[in-house]
C-alpha positions as CSV (number, residue, x, y, z in Angstrom):
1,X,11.2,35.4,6.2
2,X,12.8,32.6,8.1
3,X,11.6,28.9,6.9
4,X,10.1,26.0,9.2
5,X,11.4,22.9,10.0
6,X,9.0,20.5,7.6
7,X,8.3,17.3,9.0
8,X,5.5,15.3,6.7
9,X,3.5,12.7,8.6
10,X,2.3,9.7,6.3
11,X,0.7,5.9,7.1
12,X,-2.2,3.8,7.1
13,X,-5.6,5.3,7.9
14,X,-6.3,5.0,11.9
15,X,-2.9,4.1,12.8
16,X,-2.8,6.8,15.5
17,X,-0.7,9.8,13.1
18,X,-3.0,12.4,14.9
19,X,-3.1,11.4,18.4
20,X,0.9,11.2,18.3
21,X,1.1,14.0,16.8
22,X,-0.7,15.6,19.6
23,X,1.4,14.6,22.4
24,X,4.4,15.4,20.2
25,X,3.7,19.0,19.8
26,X,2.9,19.1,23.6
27,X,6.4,18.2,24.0
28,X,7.8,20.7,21.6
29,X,5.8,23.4,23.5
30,X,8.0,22.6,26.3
31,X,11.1,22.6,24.4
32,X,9.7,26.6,23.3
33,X,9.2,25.5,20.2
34,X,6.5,26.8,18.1
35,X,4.5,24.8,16.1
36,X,2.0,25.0,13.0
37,X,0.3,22.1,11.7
38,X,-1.6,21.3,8.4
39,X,-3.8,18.4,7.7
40,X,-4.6,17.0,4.4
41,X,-7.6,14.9,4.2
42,X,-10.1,13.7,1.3
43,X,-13.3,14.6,2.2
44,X,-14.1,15.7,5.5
45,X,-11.9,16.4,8.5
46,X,-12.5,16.9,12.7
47,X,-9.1,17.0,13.5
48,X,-8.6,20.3,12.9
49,X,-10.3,20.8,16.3
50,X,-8.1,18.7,17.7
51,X,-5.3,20.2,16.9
52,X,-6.4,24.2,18.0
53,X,-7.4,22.2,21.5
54,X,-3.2,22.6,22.3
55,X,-3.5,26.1,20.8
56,X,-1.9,25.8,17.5
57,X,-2.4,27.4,14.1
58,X,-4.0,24.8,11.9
59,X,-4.9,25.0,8.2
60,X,-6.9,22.0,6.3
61,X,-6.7,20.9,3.0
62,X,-9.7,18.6,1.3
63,X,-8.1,16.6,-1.9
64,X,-11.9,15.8,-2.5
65,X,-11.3,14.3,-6.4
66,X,-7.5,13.7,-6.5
67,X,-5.1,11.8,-4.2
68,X,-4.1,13.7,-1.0
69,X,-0.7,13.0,-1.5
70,X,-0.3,14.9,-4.6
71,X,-2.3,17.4,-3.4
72,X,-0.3,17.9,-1.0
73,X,3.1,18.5,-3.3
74,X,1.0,20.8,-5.4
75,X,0.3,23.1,-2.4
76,X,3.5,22.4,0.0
77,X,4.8,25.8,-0.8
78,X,1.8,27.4,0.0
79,X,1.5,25.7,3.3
80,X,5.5,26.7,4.0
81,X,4.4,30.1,3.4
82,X,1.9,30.2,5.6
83,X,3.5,28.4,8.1
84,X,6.5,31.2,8.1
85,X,3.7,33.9,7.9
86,X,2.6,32.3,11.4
87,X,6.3,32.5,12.9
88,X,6.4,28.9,12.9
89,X,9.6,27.4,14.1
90,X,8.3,23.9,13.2
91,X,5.5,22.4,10.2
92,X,3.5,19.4,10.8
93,X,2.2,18.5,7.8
94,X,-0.2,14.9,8.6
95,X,-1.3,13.6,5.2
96,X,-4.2,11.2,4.6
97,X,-3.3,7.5,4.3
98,X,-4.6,5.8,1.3
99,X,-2.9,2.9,-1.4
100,X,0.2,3.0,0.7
101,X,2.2,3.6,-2.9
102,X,2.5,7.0,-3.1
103,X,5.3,8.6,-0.7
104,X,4.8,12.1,0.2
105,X,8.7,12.7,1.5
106,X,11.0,15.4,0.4
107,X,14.5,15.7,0.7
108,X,14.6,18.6,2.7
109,X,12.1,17.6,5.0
110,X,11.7,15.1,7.6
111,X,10.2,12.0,6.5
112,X,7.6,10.4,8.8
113,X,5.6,6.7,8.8
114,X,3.4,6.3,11.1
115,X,2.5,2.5,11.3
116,X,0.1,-0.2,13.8
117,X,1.7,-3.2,14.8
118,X,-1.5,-4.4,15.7
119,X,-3.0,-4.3,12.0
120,X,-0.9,-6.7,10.4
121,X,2.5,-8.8,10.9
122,X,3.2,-8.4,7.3
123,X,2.1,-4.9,6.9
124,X,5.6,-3.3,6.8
125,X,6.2,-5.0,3.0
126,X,2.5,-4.0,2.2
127,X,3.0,-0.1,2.3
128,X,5.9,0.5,-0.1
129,X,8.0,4.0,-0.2
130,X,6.3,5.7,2.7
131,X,8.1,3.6,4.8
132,X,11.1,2.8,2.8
133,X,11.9,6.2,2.7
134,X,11.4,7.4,6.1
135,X,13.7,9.3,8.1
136,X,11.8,7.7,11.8
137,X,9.6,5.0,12.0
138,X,6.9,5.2,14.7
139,X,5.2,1.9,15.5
140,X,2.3,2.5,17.5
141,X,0.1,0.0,19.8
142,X,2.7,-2.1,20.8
143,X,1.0,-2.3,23.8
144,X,-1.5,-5.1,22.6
145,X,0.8,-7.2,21.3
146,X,3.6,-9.4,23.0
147,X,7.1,-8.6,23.8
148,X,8.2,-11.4,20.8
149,X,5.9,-9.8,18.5
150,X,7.2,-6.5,18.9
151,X,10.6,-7.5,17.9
152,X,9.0,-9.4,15.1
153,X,7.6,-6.4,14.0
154,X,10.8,-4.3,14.3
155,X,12.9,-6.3,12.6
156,X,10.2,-6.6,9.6
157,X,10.5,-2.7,9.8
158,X,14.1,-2.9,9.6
159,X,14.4,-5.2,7.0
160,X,12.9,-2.5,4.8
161,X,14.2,0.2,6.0
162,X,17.4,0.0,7.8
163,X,18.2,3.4,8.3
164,X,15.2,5.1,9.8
165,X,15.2,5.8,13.7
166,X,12.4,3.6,14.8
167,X,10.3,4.8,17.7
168,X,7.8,2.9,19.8
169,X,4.9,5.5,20.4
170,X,1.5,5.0,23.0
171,X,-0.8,7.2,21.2
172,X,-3.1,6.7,24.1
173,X,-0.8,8.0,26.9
174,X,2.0,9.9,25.1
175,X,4.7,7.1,26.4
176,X,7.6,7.6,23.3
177,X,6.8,11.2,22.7
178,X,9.4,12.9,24.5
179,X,12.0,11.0,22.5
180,X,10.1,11.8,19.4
181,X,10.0,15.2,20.3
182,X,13.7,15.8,20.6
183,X,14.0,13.8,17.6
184,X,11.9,16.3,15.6
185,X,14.2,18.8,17.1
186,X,17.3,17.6,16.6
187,X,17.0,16.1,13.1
188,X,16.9,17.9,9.4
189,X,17.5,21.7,9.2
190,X,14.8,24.4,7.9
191,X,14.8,25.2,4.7
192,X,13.0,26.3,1.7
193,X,11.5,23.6,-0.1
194,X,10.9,25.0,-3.5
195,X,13.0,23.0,-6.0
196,X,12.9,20.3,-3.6
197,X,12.7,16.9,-4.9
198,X,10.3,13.9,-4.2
199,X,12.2,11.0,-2.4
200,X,10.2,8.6,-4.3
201,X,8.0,9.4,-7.6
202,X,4.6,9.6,-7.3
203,X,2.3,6.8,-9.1
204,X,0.4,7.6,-12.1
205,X,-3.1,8.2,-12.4
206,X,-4.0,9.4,-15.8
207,X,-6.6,7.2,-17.4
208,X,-10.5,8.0,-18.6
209,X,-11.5,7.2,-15.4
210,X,-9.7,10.3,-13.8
211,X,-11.6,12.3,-16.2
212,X,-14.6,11.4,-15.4
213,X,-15.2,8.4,-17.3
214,X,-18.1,6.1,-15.5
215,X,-18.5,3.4,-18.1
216,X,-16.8,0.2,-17.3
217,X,-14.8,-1.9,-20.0
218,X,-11.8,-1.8,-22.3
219,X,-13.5,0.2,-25.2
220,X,-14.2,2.9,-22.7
221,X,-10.4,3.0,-21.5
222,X,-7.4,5.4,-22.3
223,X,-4.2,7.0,-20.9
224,X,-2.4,4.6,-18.6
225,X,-4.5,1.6,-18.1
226,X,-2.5,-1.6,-17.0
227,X,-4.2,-4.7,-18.0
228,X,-3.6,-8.0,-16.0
229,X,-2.1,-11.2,-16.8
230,X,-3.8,-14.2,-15.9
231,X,-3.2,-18.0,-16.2
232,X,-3.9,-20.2,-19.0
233,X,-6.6,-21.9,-19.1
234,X,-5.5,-25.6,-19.3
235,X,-8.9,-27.1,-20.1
236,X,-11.6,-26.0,-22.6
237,X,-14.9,-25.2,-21.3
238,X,-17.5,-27.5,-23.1
């Protein structure tokens, strides 16, 4: 069975991954490429439907109680296999963006961050190994911000990541996706994943409250629980 070409799609919640992603596959359909996508989400999803609208094979996965970044490593060979089931030629795999720790890339796959200028000057230091990690930077809605600021922006990108293509995408109008496109297609090989590594580890989340624990304070804690240091109090309360 011949493997996809894996390219994972991470960033910050409404920061345009889908509607890129859109006009990117339109533009691998020209290039005769054939495409299958997943989306992971946590609780509810309507993308889906906008992905079959340019008449791809789309599977969902809900993470519902855990992060959607590791459910998506626990099921990525699942969703390779059912990509190659479908023929694919290329997997889009757009996971949810949440605490900006955790960095769903793989070494055998393309790396993708997604990121708005618009959101924050300072946001590219804010959002950790899923950019620092990347294979291509996209930088979407450039297009409200000033010529000055974009450079700004791109040269905060770069000073995290200096050896990720960067790409500036109009998720509105598809301006940048062409390039991306033929970036997708000329970048990383298929292959199969299993035995793959992580290209950053995954944070840990093992305490009561993952188990279910809804009672607040220390007596109620266990597992890893990280306490916070705080400043001495210089005066005494009277």
């Amino acid at each position: 069975m011949n493997r996809p070409k894996v390219i994972v799609v991470a960033g910050p919640p409404a920061c345009g991954k889908t509607s890129v992603m859109l006009h990117s596959i339109k533009s691998l359909q020209r290039l005769q490429k054939r495409v299958a996508v997943v989306k992971i989400d946590c609780l509810a999803t309507e993308d889906d439907i906008r992905y079959r609208s340019v008449d791809v094979p789309v599977a969902v996965g809900l993470s519902e109680d855990i992060c959607p970044d590791h459910y998506f490593v626990v099921n990525l060979e699942e969703m390779t296999n059912w990509a190659a089931a479908e023929k694919a030629e290329v997997l889009i795999i757009e996971t949810a963006g949440l605490c900006h720790r955790c960095a769903p890339g793989v070494d055998k796959a393309l790396a993708v961050c997604v990121i708005d200028c618009h959101s924050s000057i300072k946001i590219p230091e804010k959002i950790g190994p899923v950019l620092d990690t990347a294979d291509i930077v996209i930088v979407t809605k450039g297009d409200s911000v000033s010529q000055a600021e974009r450079e700004v922006f791109r040269s905060r990108v770069r000073s995290i990541n200096s050896n990720a293509e960067i790409v500036e995408v109009n998720g509105l109008t598809g301006a940048g996706c062409e390039h991306l496109a033929r970036l997708f297609s000329e970048k990383g090989d298929s292959a199969d994943l299993v035995g793959a590594r992580l290209r950053h580890p995954m944070p840990t989340a093992i305490c009561s409250y993952c188990m279910g624990e809804m009672r607040v304070g220390t007596k109620y804690q266990q597992g890893a629980v990280y306490k916070m240091d705080f400043p001495e109090v210089l005066c005494s309360l009277k």
